[in-house]
N, C-alpha and C positions, 0 to 999 in steps of 0.2 A: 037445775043445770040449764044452761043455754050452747044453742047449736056453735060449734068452733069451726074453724076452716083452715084447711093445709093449701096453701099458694107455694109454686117451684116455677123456676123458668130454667130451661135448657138448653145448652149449645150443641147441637149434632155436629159431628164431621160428615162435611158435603157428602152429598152421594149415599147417606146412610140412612135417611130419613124414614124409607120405609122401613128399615129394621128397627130404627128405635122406636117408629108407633107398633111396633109387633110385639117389644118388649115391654114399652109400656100397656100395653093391654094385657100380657103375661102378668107384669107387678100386679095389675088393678084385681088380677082373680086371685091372686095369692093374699092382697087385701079383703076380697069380699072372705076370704076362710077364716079370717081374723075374728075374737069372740065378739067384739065389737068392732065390727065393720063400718067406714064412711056409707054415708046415705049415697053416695053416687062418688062418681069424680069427672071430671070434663079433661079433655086435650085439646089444646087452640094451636096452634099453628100460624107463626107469623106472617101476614101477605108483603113484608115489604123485603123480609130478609128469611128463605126458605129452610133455614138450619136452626131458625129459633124459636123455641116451643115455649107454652106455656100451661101450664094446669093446676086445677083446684077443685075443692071439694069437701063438701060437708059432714061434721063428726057430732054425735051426738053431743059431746063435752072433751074441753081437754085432756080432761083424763087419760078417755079413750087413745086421744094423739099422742101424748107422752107413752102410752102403752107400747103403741105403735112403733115408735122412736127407739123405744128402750130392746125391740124385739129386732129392731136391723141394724142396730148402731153396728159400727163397726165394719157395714157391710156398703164399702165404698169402692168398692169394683164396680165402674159400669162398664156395659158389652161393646161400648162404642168407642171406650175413651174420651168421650167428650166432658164436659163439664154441668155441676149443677149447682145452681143458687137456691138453698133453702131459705124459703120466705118463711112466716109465722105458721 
């Protein structure tokens, strides 16, 4: 197996940004309880435009991500109403 990587970028609604890095850190632990957990995850924060995020992070194998995918599908409510672009 080799390492796989989940890439996302995010659009906040202005003014919200500290709650969605709040929830994204919420996600990230509800991730690490996962049987197979990412080896970490990062959140980048854009300097030129402050409503748009970015993050990624390492999985042992796809597998695992499909696992992943397959345990939140459906679950397309975000707290902010902003928007998300799944990358690979």
């Amino acid at each position: 197996m080799s390492t796989s990587y989940t890439l996302a970028t995010y659009k906040v609604i202005p003014d919200q940004q500290d709650v969605f890095v709040e929830a994204w850190n919420d996600l990230a632990s509800v991730f690490a309880a996962f049987p197979n957990p990412p080896y970490w995850g990062t959140l980048l924060r854009s300097t030129s435009d402050p409503t748009l995020f970015h993050s990624f992070g390492p999985w042992e194998d796809a597998r695992h991500i499909a696992a992943m995918r397959s345990l939140v599908r459906g679950c397309r409510t975000y707290p902010l109403g902003g928007t998300r672009d799944r990358g690979s």
